[in-house]
C-alpha positions as CSV (number, residue, x, y, z in Angstrom):
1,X,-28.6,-34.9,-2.6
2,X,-27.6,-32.2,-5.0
3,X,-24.1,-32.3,-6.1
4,X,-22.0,-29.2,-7.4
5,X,-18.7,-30.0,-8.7
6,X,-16.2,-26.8,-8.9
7,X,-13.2,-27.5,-11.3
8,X,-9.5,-25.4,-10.1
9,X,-8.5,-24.7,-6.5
10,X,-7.6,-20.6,-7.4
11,X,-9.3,-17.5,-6.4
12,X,-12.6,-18.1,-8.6
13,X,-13.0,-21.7,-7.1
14,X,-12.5,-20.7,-3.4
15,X,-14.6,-18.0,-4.0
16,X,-17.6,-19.9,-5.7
17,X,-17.3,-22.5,-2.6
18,X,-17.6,-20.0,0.2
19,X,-20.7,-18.7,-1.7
20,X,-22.0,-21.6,-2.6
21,X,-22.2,-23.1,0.5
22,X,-23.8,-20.2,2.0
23,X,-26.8,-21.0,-0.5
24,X,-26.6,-24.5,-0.6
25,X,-26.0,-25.4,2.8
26,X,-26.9,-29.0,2.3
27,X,-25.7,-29.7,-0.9
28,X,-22.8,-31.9,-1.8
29,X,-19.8,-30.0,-3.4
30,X,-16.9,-31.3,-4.2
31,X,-13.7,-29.1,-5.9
32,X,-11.8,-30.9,-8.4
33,X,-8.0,-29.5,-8.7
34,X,-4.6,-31.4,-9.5
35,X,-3.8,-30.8,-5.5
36,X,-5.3,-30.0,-2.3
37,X,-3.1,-26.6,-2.1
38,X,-4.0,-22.9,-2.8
39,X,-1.0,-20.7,-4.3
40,X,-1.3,-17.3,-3.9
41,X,-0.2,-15.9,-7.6
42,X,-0.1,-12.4,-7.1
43,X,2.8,-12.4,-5.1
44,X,5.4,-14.1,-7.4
45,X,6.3,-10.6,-8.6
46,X,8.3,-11.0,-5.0
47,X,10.3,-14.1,-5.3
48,X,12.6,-12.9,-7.5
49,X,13.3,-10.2,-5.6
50,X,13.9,-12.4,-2.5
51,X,10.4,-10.7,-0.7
52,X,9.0,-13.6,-0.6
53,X,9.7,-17.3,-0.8
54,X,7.9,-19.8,-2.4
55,X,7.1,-22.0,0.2
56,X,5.2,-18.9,2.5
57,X,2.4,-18.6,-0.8
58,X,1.0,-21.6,-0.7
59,X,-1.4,-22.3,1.4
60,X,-2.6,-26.4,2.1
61,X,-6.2,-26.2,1.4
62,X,-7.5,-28.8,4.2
63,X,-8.7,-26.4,6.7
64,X,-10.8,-24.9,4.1
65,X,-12.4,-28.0,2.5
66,X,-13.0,-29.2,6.0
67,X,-14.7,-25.4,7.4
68,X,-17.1,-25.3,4.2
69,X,-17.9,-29.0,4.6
70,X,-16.5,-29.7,1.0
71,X,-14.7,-32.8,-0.7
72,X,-12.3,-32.8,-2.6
73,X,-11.0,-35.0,-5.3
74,X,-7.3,-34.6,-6.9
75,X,-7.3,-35.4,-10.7
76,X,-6.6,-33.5,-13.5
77,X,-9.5,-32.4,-16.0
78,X,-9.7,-33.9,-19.5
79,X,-12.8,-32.8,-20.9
80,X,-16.8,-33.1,-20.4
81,X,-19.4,-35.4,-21.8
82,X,-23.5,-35.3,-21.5
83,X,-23.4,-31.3,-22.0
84,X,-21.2,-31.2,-18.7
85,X,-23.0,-33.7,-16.2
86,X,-19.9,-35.8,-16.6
87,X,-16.4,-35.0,-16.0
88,X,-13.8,-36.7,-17.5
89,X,-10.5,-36.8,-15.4
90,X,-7.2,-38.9,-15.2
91,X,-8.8,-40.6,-12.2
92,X,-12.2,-41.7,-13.5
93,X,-15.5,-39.8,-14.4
94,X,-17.6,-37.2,-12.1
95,X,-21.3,-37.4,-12.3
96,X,-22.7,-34.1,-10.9
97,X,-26.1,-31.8,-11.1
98,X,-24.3,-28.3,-11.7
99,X,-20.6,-27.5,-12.6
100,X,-19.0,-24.4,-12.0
101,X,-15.5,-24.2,-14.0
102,X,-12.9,-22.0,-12.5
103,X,-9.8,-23.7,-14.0
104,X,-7.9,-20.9,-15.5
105,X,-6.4,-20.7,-18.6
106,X,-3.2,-21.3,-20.4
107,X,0.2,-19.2,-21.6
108,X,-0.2,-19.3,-25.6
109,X,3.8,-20.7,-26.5
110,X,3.7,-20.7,-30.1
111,X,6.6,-18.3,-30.8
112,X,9.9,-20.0,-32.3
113,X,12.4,-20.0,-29.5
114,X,10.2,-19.2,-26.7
115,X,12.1,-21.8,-24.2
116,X,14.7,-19.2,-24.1
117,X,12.5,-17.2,-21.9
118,X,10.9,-17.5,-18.6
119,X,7.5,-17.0,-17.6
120,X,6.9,-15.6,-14.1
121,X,3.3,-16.6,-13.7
122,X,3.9,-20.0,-14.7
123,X,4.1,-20.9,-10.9
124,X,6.7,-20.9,-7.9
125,X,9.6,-23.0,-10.2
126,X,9.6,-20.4,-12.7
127,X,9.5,-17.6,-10.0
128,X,12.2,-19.0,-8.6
129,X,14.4,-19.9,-11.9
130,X,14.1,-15.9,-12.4
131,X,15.0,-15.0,-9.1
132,X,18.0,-18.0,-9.3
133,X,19.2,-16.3,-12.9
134,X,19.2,-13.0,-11.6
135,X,21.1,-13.9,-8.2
136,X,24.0,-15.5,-10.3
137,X,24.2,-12.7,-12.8
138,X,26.9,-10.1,-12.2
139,X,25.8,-8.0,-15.4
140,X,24.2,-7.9,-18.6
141,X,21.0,-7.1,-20.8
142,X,17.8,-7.9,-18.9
143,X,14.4,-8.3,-21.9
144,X,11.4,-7.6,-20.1
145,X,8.2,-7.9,-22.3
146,X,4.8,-9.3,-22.7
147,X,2.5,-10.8,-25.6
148,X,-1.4,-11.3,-26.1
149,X,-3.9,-13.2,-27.6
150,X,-4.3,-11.9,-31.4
151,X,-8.2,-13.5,-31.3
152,X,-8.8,-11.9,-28.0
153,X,-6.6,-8.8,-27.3
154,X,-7.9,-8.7,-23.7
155,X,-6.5,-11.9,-23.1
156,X,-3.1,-11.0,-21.4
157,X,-1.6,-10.2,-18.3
158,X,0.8,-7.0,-18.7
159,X,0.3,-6.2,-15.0
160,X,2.8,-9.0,-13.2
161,X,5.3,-7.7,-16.1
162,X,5.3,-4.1,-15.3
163,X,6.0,-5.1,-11.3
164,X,8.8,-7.3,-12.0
165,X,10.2,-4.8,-14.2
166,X,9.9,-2.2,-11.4
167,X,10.9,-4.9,-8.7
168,X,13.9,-6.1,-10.4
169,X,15.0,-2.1,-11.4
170,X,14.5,-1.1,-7.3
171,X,16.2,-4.2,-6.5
172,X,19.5,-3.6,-8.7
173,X,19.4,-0.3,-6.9
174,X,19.3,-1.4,-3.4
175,X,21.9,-3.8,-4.4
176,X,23.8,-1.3,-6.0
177,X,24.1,-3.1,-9.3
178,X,21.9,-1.3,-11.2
179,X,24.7,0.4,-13.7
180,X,25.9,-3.4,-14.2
181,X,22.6,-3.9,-16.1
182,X,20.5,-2.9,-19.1
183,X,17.4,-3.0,-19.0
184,X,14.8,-3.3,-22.2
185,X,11.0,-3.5,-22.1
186,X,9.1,-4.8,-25.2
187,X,5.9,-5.0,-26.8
188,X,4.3,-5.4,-29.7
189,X,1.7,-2.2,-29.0
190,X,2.8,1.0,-28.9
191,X,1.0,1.9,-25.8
192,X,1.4,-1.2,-23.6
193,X,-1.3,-1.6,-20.8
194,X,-3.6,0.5,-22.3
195,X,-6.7,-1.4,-21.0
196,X,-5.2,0.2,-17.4
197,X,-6.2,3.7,-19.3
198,X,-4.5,6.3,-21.1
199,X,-3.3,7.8,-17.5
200,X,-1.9,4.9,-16.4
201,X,0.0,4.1,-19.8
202,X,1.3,7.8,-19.8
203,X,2.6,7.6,-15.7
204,X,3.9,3.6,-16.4
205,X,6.2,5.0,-19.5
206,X,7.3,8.0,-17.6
207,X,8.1,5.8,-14.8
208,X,10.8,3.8,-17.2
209,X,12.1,6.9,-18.8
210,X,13.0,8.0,-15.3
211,X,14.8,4.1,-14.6
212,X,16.7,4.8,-17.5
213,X,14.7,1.4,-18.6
214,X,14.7,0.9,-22.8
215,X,11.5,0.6,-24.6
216,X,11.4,-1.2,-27.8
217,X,7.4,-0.9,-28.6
218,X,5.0,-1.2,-30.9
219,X,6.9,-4.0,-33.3
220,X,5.2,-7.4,-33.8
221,X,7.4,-10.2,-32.2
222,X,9.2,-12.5,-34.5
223,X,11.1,-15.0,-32.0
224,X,13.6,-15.6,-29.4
225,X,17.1,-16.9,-29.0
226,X,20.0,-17.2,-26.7
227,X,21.1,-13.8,-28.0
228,X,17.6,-12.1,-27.4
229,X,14.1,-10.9,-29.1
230,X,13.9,-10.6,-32.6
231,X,10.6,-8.6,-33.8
232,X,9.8,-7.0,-37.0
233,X,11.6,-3.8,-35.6
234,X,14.9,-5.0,-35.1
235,X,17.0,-7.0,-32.5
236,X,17.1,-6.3,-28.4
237,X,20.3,-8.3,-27.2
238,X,19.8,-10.0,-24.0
239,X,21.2,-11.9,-21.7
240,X,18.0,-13.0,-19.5
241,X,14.6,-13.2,-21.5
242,X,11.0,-12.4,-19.3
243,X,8.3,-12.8,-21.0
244,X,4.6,-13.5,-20.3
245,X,2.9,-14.7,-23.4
246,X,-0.9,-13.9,-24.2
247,X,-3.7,-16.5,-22.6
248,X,-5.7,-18.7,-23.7
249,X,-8.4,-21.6,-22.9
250,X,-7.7,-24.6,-20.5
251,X,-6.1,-27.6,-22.7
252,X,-9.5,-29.5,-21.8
253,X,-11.9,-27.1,-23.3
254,X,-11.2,-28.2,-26.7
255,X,-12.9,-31.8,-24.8
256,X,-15.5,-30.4,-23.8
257,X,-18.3,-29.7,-26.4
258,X,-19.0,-26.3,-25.2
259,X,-19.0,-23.2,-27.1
260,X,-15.7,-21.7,-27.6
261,X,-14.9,-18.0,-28.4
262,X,-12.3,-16.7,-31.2
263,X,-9.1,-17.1,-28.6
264,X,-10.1,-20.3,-27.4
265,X,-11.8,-19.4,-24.2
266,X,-14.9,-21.3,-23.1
267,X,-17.6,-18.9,-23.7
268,X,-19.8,-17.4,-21.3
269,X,-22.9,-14.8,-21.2
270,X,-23.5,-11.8,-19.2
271,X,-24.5,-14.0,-16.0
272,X,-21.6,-16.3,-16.2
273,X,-23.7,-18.9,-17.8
274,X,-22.2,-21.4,-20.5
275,X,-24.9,-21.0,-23.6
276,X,-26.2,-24.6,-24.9
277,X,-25.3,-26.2,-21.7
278,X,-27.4,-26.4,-18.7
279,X,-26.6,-25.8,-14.9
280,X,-23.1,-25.4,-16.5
281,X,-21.3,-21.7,-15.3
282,X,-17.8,-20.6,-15.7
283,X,-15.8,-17.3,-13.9
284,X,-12.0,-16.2,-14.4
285,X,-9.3,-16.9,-17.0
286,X,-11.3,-19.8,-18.1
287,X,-13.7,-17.9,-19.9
288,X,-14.6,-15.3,-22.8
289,X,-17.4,-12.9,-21.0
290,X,-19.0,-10.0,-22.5
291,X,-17.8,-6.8,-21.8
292,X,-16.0,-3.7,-22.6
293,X,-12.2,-4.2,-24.1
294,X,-10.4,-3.6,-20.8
295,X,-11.8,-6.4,-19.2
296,X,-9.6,-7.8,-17.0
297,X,-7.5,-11.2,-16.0
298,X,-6.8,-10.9,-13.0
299,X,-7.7,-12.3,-9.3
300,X,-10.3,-9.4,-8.3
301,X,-12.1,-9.6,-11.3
302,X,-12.8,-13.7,-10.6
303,X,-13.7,-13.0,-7.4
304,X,-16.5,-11.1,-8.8
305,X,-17.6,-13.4,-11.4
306,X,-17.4,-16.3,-9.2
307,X,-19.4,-14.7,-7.3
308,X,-22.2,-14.0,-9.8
309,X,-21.7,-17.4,-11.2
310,X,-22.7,-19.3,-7.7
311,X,-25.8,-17.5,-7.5
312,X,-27.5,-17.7,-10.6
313,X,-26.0,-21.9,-10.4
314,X,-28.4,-21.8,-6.7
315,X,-31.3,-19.8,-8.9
316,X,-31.2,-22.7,-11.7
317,X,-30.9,-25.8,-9.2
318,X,-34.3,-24.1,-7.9
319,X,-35.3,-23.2,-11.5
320,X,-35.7,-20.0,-11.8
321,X,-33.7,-17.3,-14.1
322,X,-30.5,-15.7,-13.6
323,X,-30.2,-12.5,-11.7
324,X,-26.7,-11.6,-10.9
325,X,-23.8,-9.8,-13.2
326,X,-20.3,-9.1,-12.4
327,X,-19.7,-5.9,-12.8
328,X,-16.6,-4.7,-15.3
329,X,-13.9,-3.4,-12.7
330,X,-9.8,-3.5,-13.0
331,X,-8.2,-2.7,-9.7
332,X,-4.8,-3.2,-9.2
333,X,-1.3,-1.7,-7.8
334,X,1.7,-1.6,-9.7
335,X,3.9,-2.5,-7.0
336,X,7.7,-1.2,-7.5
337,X,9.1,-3.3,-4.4
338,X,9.6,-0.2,-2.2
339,X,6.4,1.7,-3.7
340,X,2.9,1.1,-5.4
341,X,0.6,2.7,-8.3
342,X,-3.0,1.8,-7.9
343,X,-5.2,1.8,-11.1
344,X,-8.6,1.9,-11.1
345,X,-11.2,1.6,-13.4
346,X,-14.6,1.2,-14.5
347,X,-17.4,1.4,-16.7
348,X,-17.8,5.2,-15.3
349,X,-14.2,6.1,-14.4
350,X,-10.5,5.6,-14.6
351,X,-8.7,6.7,-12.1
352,X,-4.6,6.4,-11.2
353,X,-3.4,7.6,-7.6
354,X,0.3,8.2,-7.8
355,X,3.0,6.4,-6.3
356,X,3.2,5.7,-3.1
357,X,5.0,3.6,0.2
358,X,1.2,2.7,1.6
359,X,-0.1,1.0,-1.5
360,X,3.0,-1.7,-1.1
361,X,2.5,-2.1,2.5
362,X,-1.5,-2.2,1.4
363,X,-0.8,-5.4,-1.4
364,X,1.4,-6.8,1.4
365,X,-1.4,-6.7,4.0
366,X,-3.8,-7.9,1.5
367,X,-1.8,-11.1,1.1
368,X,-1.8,-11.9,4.5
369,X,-5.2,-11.2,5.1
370,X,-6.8,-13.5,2.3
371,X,-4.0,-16.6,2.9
372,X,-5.0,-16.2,6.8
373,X,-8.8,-16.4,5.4
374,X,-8.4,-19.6,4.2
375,X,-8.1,-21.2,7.4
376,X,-11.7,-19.3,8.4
């Protein structure tokens, strides 16, 4: 019997399953993931902000495994051998006939001093170390900034930042706090988010300069401290540091004897294919894919690599060539807690719809639609 292994448990590797067993309907495939348990990521912009609690994102991923007639085996992935028919884990070696990797990538910390800050999409404990800080804080300076990958400028995730800025900035409000707190946002570019397009850049910096929030841009950072940010620009005193640093490869990669681009990202073609390995694919953070600049990290475009990835896996188990490309697409709300900017763009278009109540109550109905679809 054929055997597919996925490596990760996120929105690429539920999405390659689902696909993959519609194909392969009698093949063996087994995910590979540190636990059995699907967190929903997008929305830890809303524990801080006491929207959401931890707890209600993640989602036990049993009913799943059991619906697409998949095993699943808990370890944590070291590295590959035989050109990737073996996978090496802390709990013994997986022998399989095609791998898909969906394992995400990894916050680059190499900046003196960065465990003064917190990192929001590092997981429910660090949403909930930001959201604990800011509960217990009756004023102060409030650094809110984000870093990238200088090998691999697309490799960062500016979007989560800009919606905890927001969140935090609406929240203070409704609290009535807000003139208790300064609030800085920093970056080393001087037109942060650009790969949203120059609209959304212009309406994103217009939307701070109305918050009365700071902007200390287009400095290269230097380091951190419990006093604040130091770049090459000067000093921004703060009392509470967010910061989401630029991305890079899985740990394990550098194990692996594939091919890895300049920022440390397993490399992959234009069909999600791993070049020099066979039956070996890759889709999300994992990977380096060709593309214009803009291309994004995020959940949507994973989706649609995973989805490409699966098929052309199912066209080389039968041996034929691969067929299916994801196509370059950012989609995404800037969600302000009480209101939402959705960006689009493309290869043809860029497009940004002005703020709005329905685009909030949109991402929130999104949310519950896909964690209900895991138990489909």
């Amino acid at each position: 019997m054929t055997h597919i292994l996925i490596l990760g448990a996120g929105f690429a590797a539920v999405t390659a399953a689902r696909e993959l067993r519609r194909l392969q309907p009698q093949a063996r495939i087994t995910l590979v993931a540190p636990k059995p348990e699907f967190v929903y990521l997008p929305s830890l912009i809303w524990i801080p902000t006491h929207l959401r609690q931890g707890g209600g994102l993640i989602r036990p991923l049993q009913p799943f495994l059991q619906r697409h007639r998949l095993e699943f085996h808990q370890a944590q992935v070291s590295g590959l051998a035989d050109g990737g028919r073996t996978v090496l884990t802390d709990r013994g070696e997986l022998k399989n006939d095609a791998l898909l990797i969906a394992t995400g990538g990894r916050f680059i910390r190499k900046l003196p001093g960065i465990e003064h800050a917190l990192t929001l999409c590092e997981g429910i404990a660090a949403a909930e170390a930001i959201r604990d800080r800011l509960t217990a804080m009756r004023s102060g300076r409030i650094a809110f900034g984000f870093g990238g990958n200088p090998q691999e400028p697309a490799a960062m995730r500016g979007g989560p930042m800009f919606e905890l800025l927001f969140g935090v900035e609406t929240m203070l409000r409704q609290q009535q706090r807000r003139e208790a707190f300064t609030l800085t946002f920093f970056n080393p570019a001087t037109e942060p988010g650009k790969r949203l397009g120059d609209k959304a850049v212009g309406k994103i910096l217009a939307a701070m300069a109305r918050r009365r929030i700071a902007t200390h841009l287009g400095h290269k950072l230097v380091s951190f401290s419990a006093q604040g940010v130091t770049t090459e620009g000067g000093q921004i005193d703060a009392d509470l540091i967010l910061f989401m640093p630029g991305l890079t490869g899985p740990q394990w990669a550098e194990n692996s004897g594939l091919p890895l681009s300049p920022g440390g990202f397993i490399q992959a073609d234009a069909y999600c294919r791993v070049p020099t390995a066979e039956r070996v694919f890759i889709a999300g953070d994992a990977g380096s894919f060709p593309g214009p600049d803009w291309l994004p990290k995020q959940a949507h475009m994973a989706e649609l690599q995973a989805r490409a990835a699966a098929q052309n896996l199912h066209l080389a188990l039968q041996g034929h060539a691969p067929t299916a490309q994801p196509r370059p697409e950012l989609m995404c709300i800037i969600d302000t807690l009480d209101s939402g900017i959705m960006v689009y763009r493309s290869p043809q278009r860029s497009m940004v719809f002005p703020a709005n109540r329905l685009f909030h109550w949109s991402k929130k109905a999104f949310e519950k639609r896909y964690l209900a679809s895991l138990n489909k």
